[in-house]
Structure formats: structure tokens, C-alpha cells
C-alpha positions in Angstrom: -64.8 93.2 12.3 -65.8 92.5 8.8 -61.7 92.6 8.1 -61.2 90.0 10.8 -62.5 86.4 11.3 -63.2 86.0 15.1 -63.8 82.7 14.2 -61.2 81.7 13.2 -58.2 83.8 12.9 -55.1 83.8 15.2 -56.0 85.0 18.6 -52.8 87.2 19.2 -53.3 89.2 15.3 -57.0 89.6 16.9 -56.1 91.1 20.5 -53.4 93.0 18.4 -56.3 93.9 15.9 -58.7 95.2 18.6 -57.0 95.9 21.9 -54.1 98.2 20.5 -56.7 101.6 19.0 -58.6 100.7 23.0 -55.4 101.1 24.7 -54.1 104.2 22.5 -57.1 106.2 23.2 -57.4 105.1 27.3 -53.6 106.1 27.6 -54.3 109.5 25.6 -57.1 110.6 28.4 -54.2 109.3 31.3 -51.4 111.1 29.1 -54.1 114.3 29.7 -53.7 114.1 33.3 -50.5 113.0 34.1 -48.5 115.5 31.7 -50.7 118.5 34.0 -49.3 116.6 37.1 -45.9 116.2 35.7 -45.6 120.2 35.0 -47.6 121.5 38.0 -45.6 119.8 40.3 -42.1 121.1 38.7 -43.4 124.5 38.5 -45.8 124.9 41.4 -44.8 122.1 43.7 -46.7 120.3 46.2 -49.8 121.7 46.4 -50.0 122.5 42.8 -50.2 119.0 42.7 -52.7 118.6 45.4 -55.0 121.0 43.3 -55.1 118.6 40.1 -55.7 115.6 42.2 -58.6 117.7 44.4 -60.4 118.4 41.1 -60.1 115.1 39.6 -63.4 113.9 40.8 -65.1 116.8 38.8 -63.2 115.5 35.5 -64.6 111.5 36.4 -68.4 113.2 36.8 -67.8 114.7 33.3 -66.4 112.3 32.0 -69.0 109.8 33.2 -71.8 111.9 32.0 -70.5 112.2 28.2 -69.7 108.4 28.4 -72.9 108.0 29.4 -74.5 109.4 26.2 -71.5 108.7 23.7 -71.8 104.8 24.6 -75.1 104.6 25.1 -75.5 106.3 21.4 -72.7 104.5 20.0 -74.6 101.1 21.0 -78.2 102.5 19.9 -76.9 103.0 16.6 -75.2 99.7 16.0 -78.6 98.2 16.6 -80.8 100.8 14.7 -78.5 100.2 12.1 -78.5 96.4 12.2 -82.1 96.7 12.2 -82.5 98.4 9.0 -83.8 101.4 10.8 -81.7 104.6 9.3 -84.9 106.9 10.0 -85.0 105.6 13.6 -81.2 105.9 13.8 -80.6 109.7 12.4 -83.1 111.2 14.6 -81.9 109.3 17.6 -78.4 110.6 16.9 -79.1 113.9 16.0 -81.5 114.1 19.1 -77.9 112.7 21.5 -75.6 115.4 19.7 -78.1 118.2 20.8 -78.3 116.4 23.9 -74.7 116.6 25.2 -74.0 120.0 23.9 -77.1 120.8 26.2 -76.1 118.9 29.3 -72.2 119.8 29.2 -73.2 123.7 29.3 -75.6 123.2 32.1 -73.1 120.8 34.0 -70.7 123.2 33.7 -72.2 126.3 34.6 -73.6 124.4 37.8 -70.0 123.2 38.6 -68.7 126.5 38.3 -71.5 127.8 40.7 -70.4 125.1 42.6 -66.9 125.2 43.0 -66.3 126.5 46.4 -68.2 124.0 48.0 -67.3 121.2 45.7 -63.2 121.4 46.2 -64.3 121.3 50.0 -66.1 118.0 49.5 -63.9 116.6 47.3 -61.3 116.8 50.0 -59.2 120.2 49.7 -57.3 121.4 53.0 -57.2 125.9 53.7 -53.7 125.2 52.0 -54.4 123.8 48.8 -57.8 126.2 48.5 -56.2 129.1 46.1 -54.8 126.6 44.0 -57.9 124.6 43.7 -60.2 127.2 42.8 -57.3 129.1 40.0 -57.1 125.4 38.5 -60.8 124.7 38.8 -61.8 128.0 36.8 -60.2 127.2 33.7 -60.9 123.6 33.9 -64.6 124.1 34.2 -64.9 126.5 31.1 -62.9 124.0 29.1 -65.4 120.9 30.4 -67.9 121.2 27.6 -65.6 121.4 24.7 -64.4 118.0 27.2 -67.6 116.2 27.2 -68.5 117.2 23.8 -65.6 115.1 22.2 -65.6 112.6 24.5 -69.0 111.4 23.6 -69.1 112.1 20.0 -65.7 110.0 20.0 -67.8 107.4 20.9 -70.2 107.6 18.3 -67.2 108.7 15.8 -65.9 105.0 16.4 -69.4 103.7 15.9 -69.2 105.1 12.5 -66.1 102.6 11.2 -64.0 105.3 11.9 -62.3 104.8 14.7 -58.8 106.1 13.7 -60.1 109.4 13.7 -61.2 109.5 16.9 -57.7 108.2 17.8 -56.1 111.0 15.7 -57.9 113.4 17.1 -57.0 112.7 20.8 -54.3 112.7 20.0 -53.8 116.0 18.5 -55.4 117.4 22.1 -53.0 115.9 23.8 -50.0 116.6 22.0 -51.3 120.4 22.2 -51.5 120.0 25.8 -47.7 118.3 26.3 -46.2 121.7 24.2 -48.2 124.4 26.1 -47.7 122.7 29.0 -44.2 124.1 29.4 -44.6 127.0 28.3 -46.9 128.5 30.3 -45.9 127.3 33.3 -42.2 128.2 33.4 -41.9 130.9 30.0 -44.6 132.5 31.2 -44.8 131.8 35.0 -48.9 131.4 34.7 -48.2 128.3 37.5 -51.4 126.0 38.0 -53.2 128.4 35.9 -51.2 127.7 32.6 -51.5 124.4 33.2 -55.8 124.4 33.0 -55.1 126.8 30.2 -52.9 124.0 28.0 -55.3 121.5 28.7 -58.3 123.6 27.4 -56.8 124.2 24.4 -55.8 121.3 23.4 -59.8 120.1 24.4 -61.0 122.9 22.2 -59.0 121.7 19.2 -60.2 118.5 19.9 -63.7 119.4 20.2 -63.1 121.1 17.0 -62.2 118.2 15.0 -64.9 116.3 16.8 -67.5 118.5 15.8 -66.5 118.7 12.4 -66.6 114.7 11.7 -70.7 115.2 12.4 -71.3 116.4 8.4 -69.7 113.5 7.6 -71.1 111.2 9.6 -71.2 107.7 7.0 -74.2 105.0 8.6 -76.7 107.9 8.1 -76.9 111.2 6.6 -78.0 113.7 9.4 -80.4 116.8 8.2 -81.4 119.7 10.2 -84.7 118.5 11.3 -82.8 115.4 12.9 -81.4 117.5 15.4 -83.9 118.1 18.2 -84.0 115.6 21.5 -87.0 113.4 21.5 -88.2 110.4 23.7 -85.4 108.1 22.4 -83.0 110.1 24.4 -84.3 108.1 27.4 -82.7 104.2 25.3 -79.5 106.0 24.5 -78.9 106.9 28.0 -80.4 103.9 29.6 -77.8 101.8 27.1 -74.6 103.9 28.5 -75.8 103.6 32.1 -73.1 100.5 32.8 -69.9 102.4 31.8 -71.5 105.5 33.5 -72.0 103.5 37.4 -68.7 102.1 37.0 -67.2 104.9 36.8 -69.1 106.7 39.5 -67.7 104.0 41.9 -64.1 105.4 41.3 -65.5 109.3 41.7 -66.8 107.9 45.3 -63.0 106.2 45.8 -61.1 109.1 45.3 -63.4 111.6 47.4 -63.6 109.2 50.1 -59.8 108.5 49.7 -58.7 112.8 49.5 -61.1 113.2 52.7 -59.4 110.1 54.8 -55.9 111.3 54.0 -56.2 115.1 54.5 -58.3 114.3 57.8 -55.5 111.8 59.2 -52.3 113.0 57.7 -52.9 116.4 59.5 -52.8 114.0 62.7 -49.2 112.3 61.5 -45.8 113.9 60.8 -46.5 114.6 56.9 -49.6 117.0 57.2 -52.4 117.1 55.2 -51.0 118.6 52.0 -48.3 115.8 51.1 -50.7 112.6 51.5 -53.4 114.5 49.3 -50.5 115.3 46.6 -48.4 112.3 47.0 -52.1 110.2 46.3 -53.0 112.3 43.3 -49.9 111.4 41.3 -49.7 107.8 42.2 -53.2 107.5 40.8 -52.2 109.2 37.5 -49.5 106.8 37.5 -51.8 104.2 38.3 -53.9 105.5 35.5 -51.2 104.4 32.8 -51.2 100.7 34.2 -55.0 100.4 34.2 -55.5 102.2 30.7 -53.6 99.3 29.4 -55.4 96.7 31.0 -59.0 97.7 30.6 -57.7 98.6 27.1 -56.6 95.1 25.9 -59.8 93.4 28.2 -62.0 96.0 26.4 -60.4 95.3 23.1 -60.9 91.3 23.7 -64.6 91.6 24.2 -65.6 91.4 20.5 -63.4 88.3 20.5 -65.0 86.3 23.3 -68.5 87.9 23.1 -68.6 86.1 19.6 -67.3 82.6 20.0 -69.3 82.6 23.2 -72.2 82.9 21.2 -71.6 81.1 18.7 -70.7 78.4 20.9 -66.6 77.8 20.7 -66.3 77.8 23.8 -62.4 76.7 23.0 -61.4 79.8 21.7 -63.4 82.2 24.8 -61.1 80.0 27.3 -57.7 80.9 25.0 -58.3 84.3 24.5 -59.4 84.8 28.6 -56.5 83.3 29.1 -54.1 84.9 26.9 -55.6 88.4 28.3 -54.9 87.2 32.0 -51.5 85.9 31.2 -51.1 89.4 29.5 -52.5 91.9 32.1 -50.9 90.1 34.9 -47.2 90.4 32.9 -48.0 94.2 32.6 -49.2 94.4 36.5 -46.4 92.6 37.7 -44.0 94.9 36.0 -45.6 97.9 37.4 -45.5 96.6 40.5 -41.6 96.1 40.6 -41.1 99.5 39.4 -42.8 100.9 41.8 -41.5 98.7 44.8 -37.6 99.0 44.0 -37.8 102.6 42.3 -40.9 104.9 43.5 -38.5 107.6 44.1 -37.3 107.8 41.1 -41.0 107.5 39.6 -42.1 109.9 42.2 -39.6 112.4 41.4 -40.5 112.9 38.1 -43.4 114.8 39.6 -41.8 117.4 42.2 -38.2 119.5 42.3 -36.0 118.8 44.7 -35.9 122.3 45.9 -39.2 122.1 47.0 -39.2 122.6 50.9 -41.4 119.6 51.2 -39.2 117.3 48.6 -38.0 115.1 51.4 -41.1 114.1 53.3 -42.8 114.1 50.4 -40.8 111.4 49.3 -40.9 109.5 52.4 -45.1 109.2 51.7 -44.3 108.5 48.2 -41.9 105.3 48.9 -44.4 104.5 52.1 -47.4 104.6 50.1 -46.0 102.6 46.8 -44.5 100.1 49.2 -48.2 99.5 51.0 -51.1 100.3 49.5 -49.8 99.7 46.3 -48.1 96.7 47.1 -50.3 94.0 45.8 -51.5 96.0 42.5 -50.7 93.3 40.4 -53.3 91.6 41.2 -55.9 94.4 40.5 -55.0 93.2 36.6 -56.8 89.8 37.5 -60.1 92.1 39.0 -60.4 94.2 36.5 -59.7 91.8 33.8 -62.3 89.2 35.5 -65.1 91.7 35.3 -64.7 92.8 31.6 -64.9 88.9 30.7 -67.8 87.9 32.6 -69.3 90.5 31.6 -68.4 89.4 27.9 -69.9 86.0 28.6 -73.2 87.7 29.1 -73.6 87.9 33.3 -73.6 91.5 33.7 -74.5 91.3 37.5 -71.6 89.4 38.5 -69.7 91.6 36.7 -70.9 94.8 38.3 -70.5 92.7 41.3 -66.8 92.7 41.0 -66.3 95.9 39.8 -68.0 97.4 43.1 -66.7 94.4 45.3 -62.5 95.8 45.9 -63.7 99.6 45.4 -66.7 100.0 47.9 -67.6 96.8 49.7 -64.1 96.3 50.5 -61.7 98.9 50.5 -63.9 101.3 52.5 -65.1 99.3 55.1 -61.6 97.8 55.5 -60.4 101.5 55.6 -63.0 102.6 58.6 -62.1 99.8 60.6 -58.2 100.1 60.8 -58.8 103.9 60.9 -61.2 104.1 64.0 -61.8 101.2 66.0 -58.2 100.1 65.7 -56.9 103.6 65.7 -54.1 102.8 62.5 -54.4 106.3 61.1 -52.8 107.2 58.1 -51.3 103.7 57.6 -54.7 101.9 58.2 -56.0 103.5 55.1 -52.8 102.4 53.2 -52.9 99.4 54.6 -56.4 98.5 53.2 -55.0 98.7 50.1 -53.4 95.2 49.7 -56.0 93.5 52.3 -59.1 94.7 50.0 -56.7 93.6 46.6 -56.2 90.0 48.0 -60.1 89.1 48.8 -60.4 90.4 45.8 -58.5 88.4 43.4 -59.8 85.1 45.7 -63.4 86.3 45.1 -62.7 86.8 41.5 -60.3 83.5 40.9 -63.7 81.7 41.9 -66.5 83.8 40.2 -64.3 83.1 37.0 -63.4 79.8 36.9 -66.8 79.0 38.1 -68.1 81.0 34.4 -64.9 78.3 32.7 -66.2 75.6 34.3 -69.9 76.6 32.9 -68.3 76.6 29.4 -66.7 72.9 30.1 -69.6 71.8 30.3 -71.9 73.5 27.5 -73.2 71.2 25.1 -75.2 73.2 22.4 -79.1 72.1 21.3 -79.5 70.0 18.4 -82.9 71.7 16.5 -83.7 70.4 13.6 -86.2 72.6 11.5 -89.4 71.0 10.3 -90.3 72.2 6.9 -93.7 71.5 6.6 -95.0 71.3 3.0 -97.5 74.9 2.6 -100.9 73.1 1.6 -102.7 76.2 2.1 -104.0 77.6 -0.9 -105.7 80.7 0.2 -105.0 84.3 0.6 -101.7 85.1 1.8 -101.7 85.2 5.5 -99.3 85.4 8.6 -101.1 85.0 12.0 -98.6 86.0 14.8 -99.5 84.7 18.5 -98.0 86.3 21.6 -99.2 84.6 25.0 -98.7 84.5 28.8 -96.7 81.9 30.1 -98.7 78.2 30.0 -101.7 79.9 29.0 -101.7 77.1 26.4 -101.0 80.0 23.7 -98.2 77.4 21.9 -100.8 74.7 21.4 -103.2 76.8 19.8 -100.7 77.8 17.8 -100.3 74.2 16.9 -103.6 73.5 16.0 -104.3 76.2 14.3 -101.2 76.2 12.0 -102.3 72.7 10.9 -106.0 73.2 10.4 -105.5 76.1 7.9 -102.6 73.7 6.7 -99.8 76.6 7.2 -96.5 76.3 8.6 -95.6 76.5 12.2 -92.5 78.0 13.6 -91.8 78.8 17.6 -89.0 76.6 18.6 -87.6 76.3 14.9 -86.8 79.9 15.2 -83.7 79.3 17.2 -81.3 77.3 14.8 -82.7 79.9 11.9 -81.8 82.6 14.0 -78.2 80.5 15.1 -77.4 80.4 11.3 -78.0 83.9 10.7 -76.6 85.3 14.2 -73.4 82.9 14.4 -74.3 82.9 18.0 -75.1 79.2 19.3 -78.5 77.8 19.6 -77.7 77.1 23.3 -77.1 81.0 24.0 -80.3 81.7 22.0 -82.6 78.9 23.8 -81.5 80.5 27.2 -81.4 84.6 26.3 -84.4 84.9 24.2 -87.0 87.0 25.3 -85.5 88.5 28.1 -83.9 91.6 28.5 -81.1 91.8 30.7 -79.1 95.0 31.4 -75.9 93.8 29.1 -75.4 97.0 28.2 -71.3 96.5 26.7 -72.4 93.2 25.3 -74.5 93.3 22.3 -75.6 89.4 21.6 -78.9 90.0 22.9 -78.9 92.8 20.0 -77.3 91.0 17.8 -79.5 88.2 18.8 -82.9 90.2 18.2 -81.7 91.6 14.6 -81.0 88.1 13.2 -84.6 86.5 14.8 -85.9 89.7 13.0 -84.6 88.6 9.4 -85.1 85.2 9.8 -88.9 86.4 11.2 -88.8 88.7 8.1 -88.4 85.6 5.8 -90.3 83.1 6.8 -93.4 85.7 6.5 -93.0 85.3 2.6 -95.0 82.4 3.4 -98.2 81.3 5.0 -97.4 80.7 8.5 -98.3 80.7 12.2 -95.2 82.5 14.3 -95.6 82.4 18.2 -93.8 85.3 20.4 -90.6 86.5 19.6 -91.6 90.7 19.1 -93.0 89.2 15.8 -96.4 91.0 15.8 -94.2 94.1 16.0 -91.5 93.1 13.6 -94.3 92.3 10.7 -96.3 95.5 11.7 -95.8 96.8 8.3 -96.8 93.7 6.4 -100.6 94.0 5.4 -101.4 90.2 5.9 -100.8 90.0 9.2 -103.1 89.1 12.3 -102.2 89.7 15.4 -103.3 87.5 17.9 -102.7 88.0 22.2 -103.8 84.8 24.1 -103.9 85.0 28.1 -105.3 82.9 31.0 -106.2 83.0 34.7 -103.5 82.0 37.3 -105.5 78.3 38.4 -105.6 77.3 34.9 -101.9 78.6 34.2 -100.8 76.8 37.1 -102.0 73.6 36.1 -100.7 73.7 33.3 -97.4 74.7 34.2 -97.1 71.6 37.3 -98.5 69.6 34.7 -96.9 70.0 31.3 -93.6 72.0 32.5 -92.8 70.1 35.8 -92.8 73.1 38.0 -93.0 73.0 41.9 -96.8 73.7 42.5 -95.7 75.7 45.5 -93.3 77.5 43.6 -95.3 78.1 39.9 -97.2 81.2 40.2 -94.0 83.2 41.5 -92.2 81.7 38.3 -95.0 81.9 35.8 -95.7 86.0 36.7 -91.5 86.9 36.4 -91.4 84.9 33.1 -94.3 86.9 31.9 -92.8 89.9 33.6 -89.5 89.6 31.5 -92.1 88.8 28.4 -93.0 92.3 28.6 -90.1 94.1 29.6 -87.9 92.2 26.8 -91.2 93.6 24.2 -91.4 96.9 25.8 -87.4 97.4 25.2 -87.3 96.4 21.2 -91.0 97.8 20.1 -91.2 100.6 22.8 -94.8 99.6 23.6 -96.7 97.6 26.2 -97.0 93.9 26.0 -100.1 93.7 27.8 -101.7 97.0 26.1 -104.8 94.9 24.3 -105.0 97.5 21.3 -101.7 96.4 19.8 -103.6 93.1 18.4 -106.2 92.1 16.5 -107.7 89.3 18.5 -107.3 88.9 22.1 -108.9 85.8 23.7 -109.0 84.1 26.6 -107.8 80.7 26.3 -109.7 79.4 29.4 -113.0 80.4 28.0 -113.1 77.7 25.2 -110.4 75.5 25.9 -107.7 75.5 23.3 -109.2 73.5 20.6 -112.5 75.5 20.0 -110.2 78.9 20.6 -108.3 77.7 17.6 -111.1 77.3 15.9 -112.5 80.1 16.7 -109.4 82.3 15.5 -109.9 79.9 12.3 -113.0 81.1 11.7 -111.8 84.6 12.3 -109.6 84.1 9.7 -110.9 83.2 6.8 -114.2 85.6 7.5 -111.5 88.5 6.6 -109.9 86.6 3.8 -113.1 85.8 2.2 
């Protein structure tokens, strides 16, 4: 990023820039899969293949689980960092690195407890069995080394070092597309050779991995860094998105091996060939939507940035360039597999394989149904990374859960049973649940567009008061509840000691020093929502705590904004809470705010509520925890003049 002006610079040399290292390393964890199910199904045949795709939900849960850390640690950094905090940040990340080692042994060991049962539930038919639990073995012991460098690649590329992590998955999976080969046909090791070339070229991985940690650049990691402590909880709680999403395509593909092994024993191709057949056309599949969460992934930094800083031009160009791309790529896919699935197909079975010819007929029927329409899966998936870019996380998830669970599922039950489709019901879903789909996410976008047509962005001008205060250097830092009358004491105060006052002045400082636009600021600050792969709020937060930071070299009054917590090192500071009863904040919110009376106590108590939980996530303490300040008052006692006073008096009684 500091190579690369999002501001300004040509959108293509940006996707180019940013989407092609996201792409590389999504296609090397598909090349992973898809080279096993390329080999197993020469050398083993059909159910060899059925055996990758039955374990495939265990990879997702570990995969999920080291993303969950790796992100979430990869985005605690960035903002430890940007905060200034190295302390903070080397004993968070040395507590995450003990932390997945930990948690991929004991996943691992419990999945290999586990297995018999868990091939059952994950859909395996009496047939596939042997081949599921030979595969599953080897797979399982290499699932640490697995999660290890999945989550530390995270963290590598958090470190501005991203072409090693590329490097070094790519190393794995060049290991893996050698031994591949050669133990499954030189030394006739079947399904088991192919687990064994995969864990080795995850060990090596791992390796490498492993050995970036001593040279980890942002911080310098000692030995008393690495033991897990109560940050663990932020890191995880920041990787949580990423983690869901991908729990909702574990839940897909059980729910998908279970429906076609339990109606293709009641049709003419059995339960084994749908339960293949499926397997490899979602490691195909795999290829098409690496590319396209890869170059949505990779645009994010773009649009996230001129979002916030309010060019609003250059979001709609680049969302639109990455549609226009992502749909060119899905529509391409979707010819190939229309006119030529059996060529695609065969690549993955012999034709001396005693299934080879109904296996093929399930191959062609299922690219030319449920497949169909995946084109327009592009414009889904593509939709959701954007809005979620633009900062609405919920609407995001929405989408992401919306073709997967809320649609596809139900859709598949209903043709399935009441309508009695079988087999071709659940294929048939397929394209049903991909066209409400794209018409649910055609509006939820354009309706975000339209939003950006119309944003105007706040003209603040800052007030520099001239500092006629002569006395002891002092900062006096107000947090208050929602119309408690907090600001106006503020006010009054600031001007009877003859300081500076800054509350909504804070916003174009912070806009200057963010980038992001004081529109974005005015309607983010001081909440905490759960934009976990967006980091404005962050970004947002670190810039208010520098421009906080500065304005402290001077006299001053500073209301809300964490600042009690982000001056809680600076000597001259008094920190001041101010609260009210719910009449008087009621009045004063119908009165001076122009809520609904009906209506204001509901809205006063959740803005106070995301007060505290937007304090509670930056300083890790409790808003409403009274020993944090220094004067806590109620403002309803006084009235706001004589409580200004009052703190006035305070004042200079500890200055004197």
C-alpha cells in the first residue's frame, strides 16, 4: 500500500497490484485438492474419489479454525501496530502462535478419535468406508502441520511479506503434484499415497512457515512473549467473519454428500457415483471461485479506501470493473462446462473403470443442471465482498448465507420430498437458488450505489480558539451518556478556564489524518460494529488517537472519543464521567435532538449501549465502571452550569 496510491493511481495496475498474490495463494489451496482428486481417481477410481470428497468437510473445519486465528491475528496486529503498541502487539502474537500449535494438536487428535463416526456424518456410503478411513488417517496426522501454516501465513502477510507466504505455498504444493504420481501408480500405495503426498508437502510448508517466526519484522518476539493470555479472546473475536463464512460451505457440502448418497441409491447411478461425481465438480468449482473471491478480496483495500475518504467515483469504477471481471471469468466456466464436462470430467477417472460410463452420464447431468447458472454465483459472491467493503457487514453476511442455507436447502427439501424429484430435485435447486440470488443481490447492491450517488460529505470547519489560559498545564477529558447534557458542560467549562474545546472538531482533524471522509467518520464513530475484514473503524480509531494525542499538547477540554483512555499516560489529565436519569435525558433528547418522545428512551439506552461496547472494544475496560475517572457527577443534581462550575473548582483546587 505505501508503494501504491489508491487515490489516485490507475484502477486496473491496482486490481493487478492487489488481486494477483490473493488469487495465487486461493488457487494454491484448490491446486491442493484437486491434484489429490486428479490422481485418486486415475489410480483408485470412483470411490477413491468419493473418499477425498467425503473428508473435505474435515479439511473446511481446519481450515476455518486456523483462519480464524491467522486473520483474526493478522488484523490485531495491523491495529496494535498502528497504534504504536509493539508491547501490546508481541505478546498478542506470540500468545496466537502458542495458540494454534495448541488447538491444531487437540483438533486433530479429537478428529482422529472421531473418524468413524465423522465419515458417517459427513455422508460416506458401506462402499466408500475403507477408503475413507485409509485417506482420513494420513490426512488427520498431517492437519496440524495444515493449520499451523495456514494461519501463520496469515500473519506472515501481515508482516509486509506477503511473497513469502506465496512462495511457500507454493513449494507445498509443487511437493504434493510430484509425489502425487509416484505413490500412487510407482508404488501402488492407492488413496493412501495420495494423503501421504499431501502431508508432505504440508510439512515442508509448515517448515518454512515456522521458520519465518525469528524473523518476524513489526516486532521482535522474545521467549516470554510466547504464552496465551486474555488477548487471545480479540484475536479470535476479529477472525470470527472469515471463520462463519466458511462454516456455511462445511454445512453445504455435508448436507449436499448426505442428500445425494441417500437418493442416488434410489436412482439408476447408486450412491457411490453422485457422491464422487459431486466431489470433483466442487474442486473444479474451487478453481473458478479462488479466482473470484481472489480479485474481490484483492479489490477491498481499493474501495475500502476511497469509500472512506469519500471518492465515491472511484468505489463505483473499481465495483464495477471487478463485476465486469468476475462475470467474464464465470461465464467462461460456465461454457466449458456446458459444451465439454466430459472432457473436464474425464480428467478425473480412467476409462477402464467399470463405472466410467454412468459416471459420466452424472457428470454431464449434473454440469448441465445444477451447475448451469454458475455464472452468476460471480455476481453473489462478488456482491458480498463489496458491501462488505463499504462498511455493512450484516448485509453482507446476509448474502453470503442467503444462496447457501436460506435458499438452496430449503429449495432442495421441497423438490426432494413433497414433490418427490429425487436426485434431480437436489440438482435442480441449484440454478433456482442461483437466480433469487443474483436478483436479491442486483438490488442489495445497487441499493449501496445508489447510497454513494447521493453522499455529500460534511463541511467542519475547526475553531481554533486562541489558549488564554495561563495556568498549569491541564487536559480535562469528559465522557457522558447520551443527552445527559455532558457536551454543554463541556462547553462551559472549556470557556470559563479559557481553554480550548474540541468534540465535533475532532472529525475533519481525524479526516486529514485518516484520508477517510468526514461523512464516514460523523456516522461510524463510537460504534463498534462487527466489520471484522474492513479496517476503517481501525483505521478510524488510530488517526482520532493522534490527532487526540496532539491536541493534548495544549490546554483543552476533549469530550468522548476513548480519550480518557488514550491520554491515560499523560500526568495532566482529569478524567471526568457525567450521567443523568432517564426523565431528564428524555427531555433533553425530544427537546434539543428532535427525537420521538415515544420512541427516545429505546434510542437514548442503544446509543449509550454502543458507547460502551465501542470503549469496552479499544481500552478493554468498562464504560460505566466509575473507578476509571476522576470525577463522576450527576448532571441532574446541579444543572449544567453550577456542575461546570463545580468541576472548575475541582480543578484548579489540584492545580493550586
Amino acid at each position: 500500500m505505501k508503494e501504491n496510491n489508491l487515490e489516485k493511481d490507475n484502477i486496473n495496475k491496482l486490481l493487478i497490484t492487489f488481486a494477483l498474490p490473493c488469487v495465487i495463494s486461493m488457487l494454491v489451496n484448490s491446486i491442493y485438492n484437486v491434484v489429490d482428486q486428479i490422481f485418486i481417481g486415475k489410480g483408485v477410481g470412483t470411490l477413491g474419489n468419493a473418499a477425498t470428497n467425503v473428508l473435505f468437510p474435515l479439511i473446511i473445519i481446519f481450515t476455518a479454525v486456523a483462519s480464524l486465528i491467522g486473520n483474526g491475528m493478522s488484523a490485531f496486529l495491523s491495529l496494535k501496530l498502528g497504534e504504536k503498541k509493539h508491547e501490546e502487539a508481541k505478546k498478542s502474537l506470540g500468545s496466537a502462535i502458542v495458540f494454534i500449535f495448541l488447538v491444531a494438536i487437540v483438533f486433530s487428535v479429537i478428529s482422529y478419535i472421531a473418524l468413524p463416526n465423522l465419515t458417517y456424518l459427513f455422508g460416506c456410503t458401506e462402499n466408500v468406508y475403507p477408503y475413507a478411513m485409509e485417506y482420513g488417517k494420513i490426512i488427520i496426522l498431517g492437519a496440524p502441520f495444515m493449520m499451523i501454516y495456514t494461519a501463520l501465513s496469515n500473519i506472515i502477510r501481515a508482516d509486509n511479506s506477503p511473497k513469502y507466504a506465496m512462495v511457500m505455498l507454493l513449494i507445498g504444493a509443487i511437493i504434493n503434484i510430484i509425489l502425487d504420481p509416484i505413490f500412487i501408480f510407482v508404488f501402488n500405495q492407492g488413496v493412501k499415497g495420495g494423503a501421504l503426498a499431501t502431508i508432505i508437502g504440508q510439512i515442508v510448508s509448515c517448515i518454512i512457515a515456522i521458520l519465518y517466526i525469528p524473523k518476524i519484522k513489526t516486532v521482535k518476539l522474545e521467549k516470554k512473549d510466547f504464552k496465551i493470555n486474555k488477548s487471545i479472546w480479540k484475536v479470535l473475536s476479529l477472525g470470527i467473519s472469515t471463520c462463519i463464512t466458511q462454516m456455511t460451505v462445511l454445512v453445504l457440502f455435508i448436507f449436499m454428500n448426505n442428500m445425494l448418497t441417500k437418493y442416488g441409491a434410489l436412482s439408476k447411478f447408486g450412491a457411490d457415483i453422485p457422491l464422487s461425481v459431486y466431489g470433483i465438480v466442487s474442486k473444479v468449482n474451487s478453481i473458478y471461485i479462488s479466482c473470484v473471491i481472489g480479485i474481490s478480496i484483492g479489490a477491498q483495500p481499493i474501495v475500502g479506501f476511497n469509500y472512506g475518504a469519500g471518492n465515491y467515483k472511484r468505489v463505483k469504477e473499481t465495483i464495477k470493473k471487478v463485476l465486469i471481471i468476475n462475470f467474464i471469468i464465470g461465464v467462461l466456466l460456465n461454457i466449458l462446462l456446458v459444451i465439454f464436462p466430459k472432457q473436464i470430467i474425464g480428467i478425473f477417472i480412467s476409462k477402464s473403470d467399470p463405472t466410467y460410463d454412468l459416471f459420466m452420464e452424472f457428470a454431464v447431468l449434473i454440469c448441465r443442471s445444477f451447475l448451469v447458472l454458475c455464472s452468476i454465483n460471480a455476481f453473489e459472491m462478488t456482491s458480498s465482498v463489496m458491501i462488505q467493503s463499504l462498511g455493512n457487514v450484516i448485509k453482507a453476511t446476509c448474502l453470503s448465507f442467503l444462496r447457501q442455507i436460506l435458499l438452496f436447502i430449503p429449495i432442495s427439501l421441497l423438490l426432494t420430498i413433497p414433490l418427490n424429484k429425487g436426485i434431480y430435485g437436489i440438482l435442480y435447486a441449484g440454478p433456482i437458488a442461483d437466480s433469487i440470488t443474483f436478483l436479491a443481490c442486483f438490488f442489495v447492491l445497487f441499493s449501496e450505489i445508489k447510497k454513494l450517488n447521493k453522499g455529500e460529505d460534511l463541511k467542519e470547519e475547526v475553531d481554533f480558539k486562541s489558549n488564554k489560559y495561563k495556568g498549569k498545564h491541564i487536559v480535562i477529558t469528559i465522557s457522558r451518556e447520551y443527552a445527559s447534557g455532558g457536551r454543554y458542560v463541556g462547553q462551559i467549562l472549556a470557556k470559563n478556564l479559557g481553554i480550548n474545546f474540541y468534540d465535533k472538531e475532532i472529525i475533519s482533524l481525524t479526516a486529514k489524518e485518516s484520508g477517510l471522509s468526514n461523512q464516514y467518520i460523523a456516522k461510524q464513530e463510537q460504534t463498534k460494529k462487527n466489520t471484522y475484514e474492513n479496517n476503517n473503524e481501525d483505521r478510524m480509531f488510530i488517526a482520532e488517537s493522534h490527532v487526540i494525542k496532539k491536541l493534548a499538547e495544549e490546554s483543552c477540554v476533549i469530550v468522548g472519543r476513548c480519550a480518557d483512555y488514550i491520554l491515560k499516560d499523560n500526568q495532566d489529565v482529569i478524567k471526568v464521567f457525567l450521567y443523568s436519569d432517564d426523565e431528564n435525558k428524555v427531555k433533553r433528547a425530544t427537546t434539543y435532538y428532535g427525537l420521538n418522545e415515544k420512541e427516545a428512551l429505546k434510542e437514548i439506552r442503544n446509543i449509550n449501549k454502543e458507547r460502551a461496547k465501542h470503549y469496552r472494544y479499544y481500552t478493554d475496560q468498562d464504560w460505566y465502571d466509575f473507578s476509571n475517572y476522576d470525577i463522576v457527577l450527576n448532571v441532574d443534581k446541579f444543572g449544567v452550569e453550577k456542575i461546570a462550575k463545580q468541576i472548575e473548582y475541582s480543578i484548579k483546587d489540584s492545580t493550586n
